[in-house]
N, C-alpha and C positions, 0 to 999 in steps of 0.2 A: 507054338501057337501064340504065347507071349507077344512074341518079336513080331508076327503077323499080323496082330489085332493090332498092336503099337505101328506100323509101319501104314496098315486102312487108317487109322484113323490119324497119321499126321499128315496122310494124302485128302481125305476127306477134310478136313479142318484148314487144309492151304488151301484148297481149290474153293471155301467159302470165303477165306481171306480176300484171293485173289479176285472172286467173283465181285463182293462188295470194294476192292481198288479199283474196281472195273467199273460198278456202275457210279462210283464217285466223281472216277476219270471225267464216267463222261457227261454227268449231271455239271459237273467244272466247266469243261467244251462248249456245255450247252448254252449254258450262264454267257461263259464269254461270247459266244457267237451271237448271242441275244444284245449282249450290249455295244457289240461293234457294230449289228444293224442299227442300232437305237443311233450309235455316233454316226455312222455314214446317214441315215436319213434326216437327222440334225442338221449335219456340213452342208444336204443337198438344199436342204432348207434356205440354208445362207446364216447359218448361227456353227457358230463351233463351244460346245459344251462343257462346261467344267463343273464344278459339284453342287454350286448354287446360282450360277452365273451365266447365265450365256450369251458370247461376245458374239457381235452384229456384225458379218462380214459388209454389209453394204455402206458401211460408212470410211470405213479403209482408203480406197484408194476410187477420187472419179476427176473429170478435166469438165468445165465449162467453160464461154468465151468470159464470163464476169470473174469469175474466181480463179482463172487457171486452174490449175492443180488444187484439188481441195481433197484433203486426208484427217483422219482424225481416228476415235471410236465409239463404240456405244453398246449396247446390250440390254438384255430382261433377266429379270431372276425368273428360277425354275422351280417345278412342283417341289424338291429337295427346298428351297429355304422357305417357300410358305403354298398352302392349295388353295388361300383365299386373299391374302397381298401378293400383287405384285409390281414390283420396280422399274423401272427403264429408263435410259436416258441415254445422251450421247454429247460428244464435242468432237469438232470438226475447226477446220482454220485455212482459209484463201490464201492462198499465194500472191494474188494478182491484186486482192483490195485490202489484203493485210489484217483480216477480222475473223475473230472468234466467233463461229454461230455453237447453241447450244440447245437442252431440250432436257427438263426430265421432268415426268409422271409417276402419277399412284394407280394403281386399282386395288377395289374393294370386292371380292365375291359375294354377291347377295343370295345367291341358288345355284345350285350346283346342277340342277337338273333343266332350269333354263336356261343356264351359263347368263345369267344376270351379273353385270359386274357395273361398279359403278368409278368413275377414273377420272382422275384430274390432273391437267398438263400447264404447262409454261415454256414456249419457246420462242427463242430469240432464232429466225433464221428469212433464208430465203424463198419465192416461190415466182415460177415462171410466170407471170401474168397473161392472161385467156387461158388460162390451164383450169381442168375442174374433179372433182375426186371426188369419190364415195366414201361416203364413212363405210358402209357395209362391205367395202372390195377389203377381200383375205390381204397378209401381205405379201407381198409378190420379189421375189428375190428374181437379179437374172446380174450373173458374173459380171457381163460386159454392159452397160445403157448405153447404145450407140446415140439416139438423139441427143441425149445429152451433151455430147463433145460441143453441137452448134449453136444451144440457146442462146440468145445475147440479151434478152429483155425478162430480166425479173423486178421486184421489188422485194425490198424487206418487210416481214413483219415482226409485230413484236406480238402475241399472241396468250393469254389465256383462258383455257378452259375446261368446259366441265361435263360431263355424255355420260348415261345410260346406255347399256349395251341389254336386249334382252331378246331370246328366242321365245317366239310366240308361238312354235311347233316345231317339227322337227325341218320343214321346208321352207319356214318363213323368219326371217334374221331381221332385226331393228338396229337403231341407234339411233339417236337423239343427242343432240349439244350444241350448248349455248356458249360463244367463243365472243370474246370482246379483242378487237385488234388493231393496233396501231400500225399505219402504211404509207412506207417512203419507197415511190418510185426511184429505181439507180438511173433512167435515163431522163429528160429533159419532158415534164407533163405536165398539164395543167387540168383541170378537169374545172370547165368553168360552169354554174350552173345557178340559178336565181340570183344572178349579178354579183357571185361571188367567184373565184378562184380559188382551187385548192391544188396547191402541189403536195401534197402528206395530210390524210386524213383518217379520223379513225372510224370502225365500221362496228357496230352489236348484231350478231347475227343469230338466230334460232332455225338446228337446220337439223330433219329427221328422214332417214335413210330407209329403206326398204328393200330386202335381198331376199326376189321369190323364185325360190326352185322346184318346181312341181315334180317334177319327173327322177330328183336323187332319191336314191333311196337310203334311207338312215338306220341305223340298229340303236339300242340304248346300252352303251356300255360304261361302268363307271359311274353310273346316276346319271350318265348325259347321253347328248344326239352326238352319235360319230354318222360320217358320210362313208358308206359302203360301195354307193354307186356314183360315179358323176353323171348325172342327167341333163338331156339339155330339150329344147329353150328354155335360158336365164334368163329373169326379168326382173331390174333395179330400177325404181322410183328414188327422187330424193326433192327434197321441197326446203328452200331458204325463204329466209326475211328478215332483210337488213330493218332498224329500227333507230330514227332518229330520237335524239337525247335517249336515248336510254344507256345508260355511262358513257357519257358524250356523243353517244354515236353522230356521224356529220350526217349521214342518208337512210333514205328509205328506197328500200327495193325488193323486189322476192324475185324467186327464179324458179323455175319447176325441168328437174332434167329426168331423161328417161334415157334406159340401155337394154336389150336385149342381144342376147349373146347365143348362135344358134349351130350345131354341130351334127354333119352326118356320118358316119361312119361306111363305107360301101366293104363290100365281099372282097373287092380286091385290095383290101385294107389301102385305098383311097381315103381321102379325108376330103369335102368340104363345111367350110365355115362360113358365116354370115354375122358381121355385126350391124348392127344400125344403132346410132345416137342421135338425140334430139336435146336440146334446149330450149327455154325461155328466159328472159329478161325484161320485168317490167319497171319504170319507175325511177329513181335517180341511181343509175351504175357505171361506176367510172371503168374506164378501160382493163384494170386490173382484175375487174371480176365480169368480162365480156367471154365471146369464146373465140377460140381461134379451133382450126380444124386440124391440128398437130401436125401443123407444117414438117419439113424435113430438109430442104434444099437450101446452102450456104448460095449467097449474095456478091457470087462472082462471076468472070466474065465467059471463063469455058468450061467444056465438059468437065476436063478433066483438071482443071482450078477447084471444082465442085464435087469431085471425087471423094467420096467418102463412104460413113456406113449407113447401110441400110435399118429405118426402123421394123418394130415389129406391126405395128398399127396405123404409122403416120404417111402423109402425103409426101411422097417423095420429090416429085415434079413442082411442087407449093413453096415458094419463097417464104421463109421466117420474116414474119409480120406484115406481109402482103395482104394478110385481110383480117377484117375482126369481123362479128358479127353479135348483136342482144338477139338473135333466132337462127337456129341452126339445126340442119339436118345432114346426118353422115350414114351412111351408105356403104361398104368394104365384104366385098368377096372372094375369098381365095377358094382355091383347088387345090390340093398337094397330093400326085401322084405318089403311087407306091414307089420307094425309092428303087434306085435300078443296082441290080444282083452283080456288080461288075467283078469283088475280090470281097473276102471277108471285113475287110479294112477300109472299103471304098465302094460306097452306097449311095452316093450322089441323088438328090430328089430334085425334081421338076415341082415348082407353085409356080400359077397361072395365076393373077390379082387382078380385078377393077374397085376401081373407086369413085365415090359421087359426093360432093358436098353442095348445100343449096342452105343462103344465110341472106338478109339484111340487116339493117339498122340504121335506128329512128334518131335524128336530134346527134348530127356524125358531127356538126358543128362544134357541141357539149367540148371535143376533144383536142385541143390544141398542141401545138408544137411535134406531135404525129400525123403520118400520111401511111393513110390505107385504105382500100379498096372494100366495096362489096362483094357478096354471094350470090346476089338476085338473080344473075342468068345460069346459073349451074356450072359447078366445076367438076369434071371429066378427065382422069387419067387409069392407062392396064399399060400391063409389063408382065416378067414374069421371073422367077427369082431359079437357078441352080444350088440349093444347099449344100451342105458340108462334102466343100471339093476335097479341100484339104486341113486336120487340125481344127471343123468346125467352121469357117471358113466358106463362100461361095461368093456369088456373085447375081448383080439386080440389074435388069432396064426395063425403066416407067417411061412413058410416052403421056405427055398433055395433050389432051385435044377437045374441041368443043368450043364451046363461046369464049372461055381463058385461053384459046392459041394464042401463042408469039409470033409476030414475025420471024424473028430469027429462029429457024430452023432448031439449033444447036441449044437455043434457052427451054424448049419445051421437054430435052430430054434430060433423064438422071441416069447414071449409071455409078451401080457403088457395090461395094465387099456388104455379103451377110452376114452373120457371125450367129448359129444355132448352137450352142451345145450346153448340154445337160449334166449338174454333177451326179 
């Protein structure tokens, strides 16, 4: 009976053993599988992770026509070294003009449940000129920036400043900053204006941002607003005001720009989208803070001399720096059929696109030793794109038509490589 009782209970007492390896096992599994998701949705991010540090895949490796080859790196520190500083910066270096650009900031967490942060930057770098940016736009990673390969017209600036970030609900996102910045056009400008000339001038600008999302819906997790749902229509305000003399500023100007951003979803997991952008510009603005409608088309003489990739937003059929405009309206509507069931490997999608841009501008004189065109009669180009044929990979043709036709047959069209893919 001895030997019996002893033999239950070394079987009883292994099998709790064994039971507790087991659920250790997989409380272990769990942990890791928990932070291999955290690293891969990191990586998709466009950050690769390490303890307190995370390095900023988007500064690595890109090509433009001014820098060639421009590489470098950069990154932010992560909740592990502080949950209410944080760091970032970066250095990059041109091939083509042989220069160091660089960039680093602070923030300060003032509210964890407004996500209140208050940040201050200094950077020496470049920036496309008629280009224009939200402070409220998330940051946006994408492996490849096709338009980028063809820019050719930036300026340097030299730039610092200082912004409030605060959510004022869970749908309504701010920022505010006050930027003082010096700017030297890279190509040949003059911006002549009350009898003077300026080729490099500096700018004080005060400019507050507005990101309204009515339709996401939020949870409060952590003390703060996470987005549960992506809702659409998005609707972004932003409002500047350049200020002369105010630390040297050379002009006065304001600008008021507006974006909505609009998404259907259909049954047959079709997808249309609608963007529409507008600006304004009043006041003394020289060509660098004008707008262009994101051109996309290299300045050559055939189709396929012009052969290249296709943007995700921009005018493909639109020559780079064919127009500038101080008033601008844009107009972009795709369709993207349900991709087609052809192999598990090989799901090809059909988008259908038009597009519309309508621009003038006042005092074109202002602008010396550049040539460019207006917007006043409407610009008009559709096409339609095949996505990932192969590797992410497909292929685009845009068609111009309307009051901007060419004579020449062959100038009005684009045809170029997609490139979609997702990490």
């Amino acid at each position: 009976m001895v030997r019996i009782g002893t033999i239950v209970f070394f079987v009883l007492f292994s099998s709790v053993l064994y039971s507790q390896n087991d659920s250790i096992n997989s409380s272990l599994k769990q942990k890791d599988t928990l932070k291999q998701s955290a690293f891969f949705k990191e990586l998709g991010n466009g950050y690769f992770p390490t303890k307190y540090f995370n390095f900023d895949l988007k500064y690595l490796v890109k090509y433009n026509q001014y820098e060639a080859l421009r590489t470098g790196i950069g990154g932010i520190t992560n909740n592990a070294f502080s949950e209410k500083l944080r760091l970032n910066t970066y250095v990059v270096y041109g091939f083509r003009d042989h220069r160091f650009k660089y960039s680093f900031g602070a923030g300060l967490r003032l509210n964890e449940k407004t996500n209140t942060w208050l940040n201050t930057s200094y950077t020496d770098d470049l920036q496309e000129s008629g280009s224009y940016i939200f402070l409220t736009d998330k940051r946006l990673f994408q492996l490849f920036e096709p338009r980028l390969l063809n820019i050719s017209l930036f300026h340097k600036h030299t730039t610092r400043a200082v912004s409030i970030e605060h959510q004022f609900s869970s749908t309504l996102q701010t920022e505010t900053q006050l930027a003082l910045s010096y700017i030297v056009p890279t190509y040949d400008y003059t911006f002549a204006i009350n009898g003077n000339n300026f080729n490099t001038f500096h700018l004080s600008t005060i400019k507050t941002s507005f990101q309204w999302s009515p339709f996401s819906k939020y949870e409060i997790t952590d003390n703060s607003y996470k987005e549960v749902k992506n809702g659409y229509p998005k609707f972004t305000f932003q409002f500047t005001k350049s200020i002369k003399d105010l630390a040297k500023g050379d002009f006065n100007f304001h600008k008021l720009d507006f974006r909505t951003i609009h998404q259907i979803k259909h049954s047959n997991n079709a997808l249309s989208e609608l963007i529409l952008v507008s600006g304004i510009t009043k006041g003394e603005t020289p060509l660098t803070h004008l707008y262009h409608a994101y051109p996309n088309n290299i300045n050559k003489e055939t189709i396929m001399q012009r052969f290249s990739v296709a943007g995700i937003s921009s005018f493909e059929t639109m020559f780079f720096n064919e127009f500038f405009s101080d008033r601008l309206v844009t107009a972009q509507l795709k369709h993207s059929f349900n991709p087609f069931n052809i192999a598990p490997r090989f799901k090809p999608q059909l988008v259908l696109i038009s597009r519309y841009a309508l621009g003038n501008i006042n005092y074109i004189e202002r602008h010396e030793n550049v040539n460019f065109n207006t917007l006043n009669k409407g610009y008009t180009e559709s096409g339609f794109e095949i996505n990932k044929l192969l590797f992410g990979f497909g292929l685009s043709f845009t068609y111009r038509y309307g009051a901007y036709h060419l004579p020449d047959i062959g100038d009005n069209v684009a045809f170029k490589f997609t490139f979609n893919l997702t990490l």
